[in-house]
NUSEMI-741945 format. One record per residue (C-alpha): residue in three letters; x, y, z. Coordinates in steps of 0.02 Angstrom, whole numbers, plus 32768, in hexadecimal, padded with zeros to 4 digits. Layout:
! residues N
ALAXYZ ...
This chain:
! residues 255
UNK55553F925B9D UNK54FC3FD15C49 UNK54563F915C61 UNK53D93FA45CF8 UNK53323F9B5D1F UNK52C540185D62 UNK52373FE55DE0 UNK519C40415E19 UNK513940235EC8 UNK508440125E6D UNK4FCE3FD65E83 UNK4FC240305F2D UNK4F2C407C5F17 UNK4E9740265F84 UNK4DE340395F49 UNK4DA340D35F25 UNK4E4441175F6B UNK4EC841545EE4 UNK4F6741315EF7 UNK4FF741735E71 UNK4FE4416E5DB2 UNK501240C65D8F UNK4FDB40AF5CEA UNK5065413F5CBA UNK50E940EC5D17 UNK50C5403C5CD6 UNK50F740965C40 UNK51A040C65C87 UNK51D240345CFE UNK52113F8C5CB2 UNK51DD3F2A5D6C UNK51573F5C5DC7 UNK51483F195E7E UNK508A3F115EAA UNK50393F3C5F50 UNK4FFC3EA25F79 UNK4F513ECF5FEE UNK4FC03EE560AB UNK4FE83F98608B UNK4F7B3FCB6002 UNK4F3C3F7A5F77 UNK4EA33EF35F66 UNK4E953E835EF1 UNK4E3C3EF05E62 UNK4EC03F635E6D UNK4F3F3ECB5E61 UNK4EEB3E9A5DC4 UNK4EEF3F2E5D68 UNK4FA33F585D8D UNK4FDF3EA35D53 UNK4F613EBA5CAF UNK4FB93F625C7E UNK50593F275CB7 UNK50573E875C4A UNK50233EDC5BB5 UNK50B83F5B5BA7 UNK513C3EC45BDC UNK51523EFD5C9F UNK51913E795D09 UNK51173E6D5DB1 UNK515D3E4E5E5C UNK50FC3E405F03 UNK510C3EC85F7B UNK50E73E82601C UNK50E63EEE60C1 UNK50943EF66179 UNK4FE23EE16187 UNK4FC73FA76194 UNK4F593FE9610E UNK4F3A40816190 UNK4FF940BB6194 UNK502D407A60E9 UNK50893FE36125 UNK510840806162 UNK510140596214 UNK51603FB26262 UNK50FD3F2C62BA UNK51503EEB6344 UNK51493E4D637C UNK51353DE162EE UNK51793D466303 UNK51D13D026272 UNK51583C7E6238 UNK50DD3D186243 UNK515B3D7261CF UNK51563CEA6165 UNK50A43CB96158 UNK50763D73612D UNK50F83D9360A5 UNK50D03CE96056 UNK50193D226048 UNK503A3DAA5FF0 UNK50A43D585F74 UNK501C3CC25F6C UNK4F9B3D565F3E UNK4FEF3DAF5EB5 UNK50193CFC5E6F UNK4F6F3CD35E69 UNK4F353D845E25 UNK4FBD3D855DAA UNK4F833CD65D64 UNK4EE93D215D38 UNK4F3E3D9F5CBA UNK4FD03D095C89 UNK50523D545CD3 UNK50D53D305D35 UNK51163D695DEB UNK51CD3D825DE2 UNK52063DCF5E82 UNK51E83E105F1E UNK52103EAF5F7C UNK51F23ED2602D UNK51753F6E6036 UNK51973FFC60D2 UNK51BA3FDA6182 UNK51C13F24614B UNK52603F4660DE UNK52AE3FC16158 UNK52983F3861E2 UNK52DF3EBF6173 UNK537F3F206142 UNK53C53F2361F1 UNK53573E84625B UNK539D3DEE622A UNK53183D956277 UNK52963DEA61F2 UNK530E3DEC6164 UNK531C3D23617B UNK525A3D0C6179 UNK52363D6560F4 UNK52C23D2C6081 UNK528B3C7C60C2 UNK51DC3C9B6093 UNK52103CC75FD3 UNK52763C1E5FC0 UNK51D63BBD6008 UNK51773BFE5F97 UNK51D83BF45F01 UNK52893C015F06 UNK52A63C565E54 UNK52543CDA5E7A UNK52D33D835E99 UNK52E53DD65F37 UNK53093E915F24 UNK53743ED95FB1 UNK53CE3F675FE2 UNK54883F2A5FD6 UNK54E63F0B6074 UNK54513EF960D9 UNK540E3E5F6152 UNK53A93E4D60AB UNK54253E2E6033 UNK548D3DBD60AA UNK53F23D5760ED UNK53BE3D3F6023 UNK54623D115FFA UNK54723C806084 UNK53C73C45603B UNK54193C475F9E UNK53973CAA5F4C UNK53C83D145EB1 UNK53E93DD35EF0 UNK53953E7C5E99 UNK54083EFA5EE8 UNK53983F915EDD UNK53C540665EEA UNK534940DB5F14 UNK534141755E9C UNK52D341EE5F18 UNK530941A25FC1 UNK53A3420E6011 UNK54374180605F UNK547B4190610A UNK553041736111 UNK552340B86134 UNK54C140AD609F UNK541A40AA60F4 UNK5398410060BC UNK537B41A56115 UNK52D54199617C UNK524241D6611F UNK5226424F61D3 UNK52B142C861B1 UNK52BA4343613C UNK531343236088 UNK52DE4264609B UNK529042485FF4 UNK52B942C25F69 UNK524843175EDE UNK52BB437D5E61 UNK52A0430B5DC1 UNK534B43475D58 UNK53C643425DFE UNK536C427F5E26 UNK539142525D71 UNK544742945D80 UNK544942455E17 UNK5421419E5DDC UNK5490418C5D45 UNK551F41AA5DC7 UNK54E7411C5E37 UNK54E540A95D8F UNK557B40DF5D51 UNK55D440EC5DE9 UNK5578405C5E39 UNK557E40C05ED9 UNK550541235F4F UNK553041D55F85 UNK54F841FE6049 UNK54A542A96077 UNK555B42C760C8 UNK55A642AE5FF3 UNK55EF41FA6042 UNK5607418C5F9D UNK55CC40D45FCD UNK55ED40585F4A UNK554C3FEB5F3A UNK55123F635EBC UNK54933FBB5E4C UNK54133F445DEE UNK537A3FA65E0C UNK534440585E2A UNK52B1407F5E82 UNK523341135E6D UNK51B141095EEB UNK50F9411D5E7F UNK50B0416D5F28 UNK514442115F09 UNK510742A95EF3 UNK512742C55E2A UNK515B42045E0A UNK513D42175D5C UNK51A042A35D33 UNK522A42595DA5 UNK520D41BC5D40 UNK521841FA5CA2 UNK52A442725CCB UNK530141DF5D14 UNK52DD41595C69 UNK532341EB5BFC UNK53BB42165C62 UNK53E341515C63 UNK53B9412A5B9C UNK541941D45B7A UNK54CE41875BC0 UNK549A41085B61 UNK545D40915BFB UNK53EA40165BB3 UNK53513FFB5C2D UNK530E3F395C3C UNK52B03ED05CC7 UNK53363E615D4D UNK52AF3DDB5D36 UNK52483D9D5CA6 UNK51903D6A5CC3 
């Protein structure tokens, strides 16, 4: 029996400021990975997405990025050093911990948000500090990667336990990056081709490029990004597609 889990990019919203319908996708996702204050989010907004979260059995993960609340955590910061790298992912972990205590519930993983996880794939220098930041903190806790990334190798010489994650409405260059959210056909909106989509990649365990290269990948997780334009209906679309092949749909991590 197939299972996988499928995550949601939530609790982005920032004060007034809306961000996504989160309590529909809660609803959807079985992990959630929660902005964590950097890139959006404060701690209200933390709270209320752990609350509704814990009460419809989500797992939580922190979703730490740049300090850029202005771009979104989408643009790279140069010139971190990495105890800089390290000190601002581990406060963003050390927040949702705390925020997540107050509901009793429990931080499983983390996921680099944005430029920080694009940086990360290919710098090994910010792949390293961030992975080393997760094992300081607490080394049971899952770090989700794109497979065959500086990521995934830097969490696997830290020997922490590996989320190898898909992207349902991100197109793949033909190295298996994602294609750059500044060209056109980067992140996809059709909710029945994404859901077709998807249940190849599980199936198949493979990624297909905008050129129709077939990349075989790990697939643990599969992201839909709550900020998409119609991320319900892709979420939806892409749950029923999944529990249709008979796929059955459960969190990597427990909390």
């Amino acid at each position: 029996m197939t299972t996988v889990d499928l995550n949601s990019d939530l609790g982005e919203s920032f004060g007034a400021w809306p961000m996504g319908d989160d309590d529909a996708m809660i609803g959807i996702a079985t992990s959630a990975n929660v902005a964590c204050g950097f890139h959006a989010g404060d701690p209200d907004i933390m709270r209320n997405t752990v609350r509704l979260a814990k009460a419809r059995g989500v797992s939580i993960g922190a979703h730490p990025g740049y300090h850029d609340l202005n771009g979104f955590g989408r643009r790279p910061v140069p010139g971190l050093t990495a105890a800089e790298i390290e000190n601002l992912v581990a406060y963003q972990i050390g927040a949702l911990q705390a925020v997540a205590a107050l509901e009793g519930h429990r931080v499983t993983h983390v996921k680099a948000h944005g430029a920080l996880s694009n940086v990360g794939c290919v710098d090994d220098m910010t792949a390293r500090a961030i992975a080393a930041a997760i094992k300081a903190v607490d080394r049971d806790l899952v770090f989700v990667v794109l497979p065959n990334t500086a990521l995934a190798r830097a969490g696997e010489a830290l020997g922490l336990r590996l989320a190898n994650e898909v992207f349902a409405d991100r197109a793949y260059d033909d190295d298996a990056a994602l294609v750059s959210r500044s060209q056109p056909g980067a992140v996809l909106h059709d909710p029945a081709l994404i859901a077709q989509r998807v249940v190849r990649m599980v199936q198949d365990r493979a990624v297909v490029s905008v050129s129709g290269k077939t990349i075989k990948v790990a697939v643990d997780t599969v992201c839909i990004h709550g900020d998409t334009r119609g991320a319900v209906d892709i979420a939806r679309s892409v749950r029923a597609a999944l529990e249709a092949e008979g796929i059955t749909l459960a969190p990597f991590a427990r909390g």
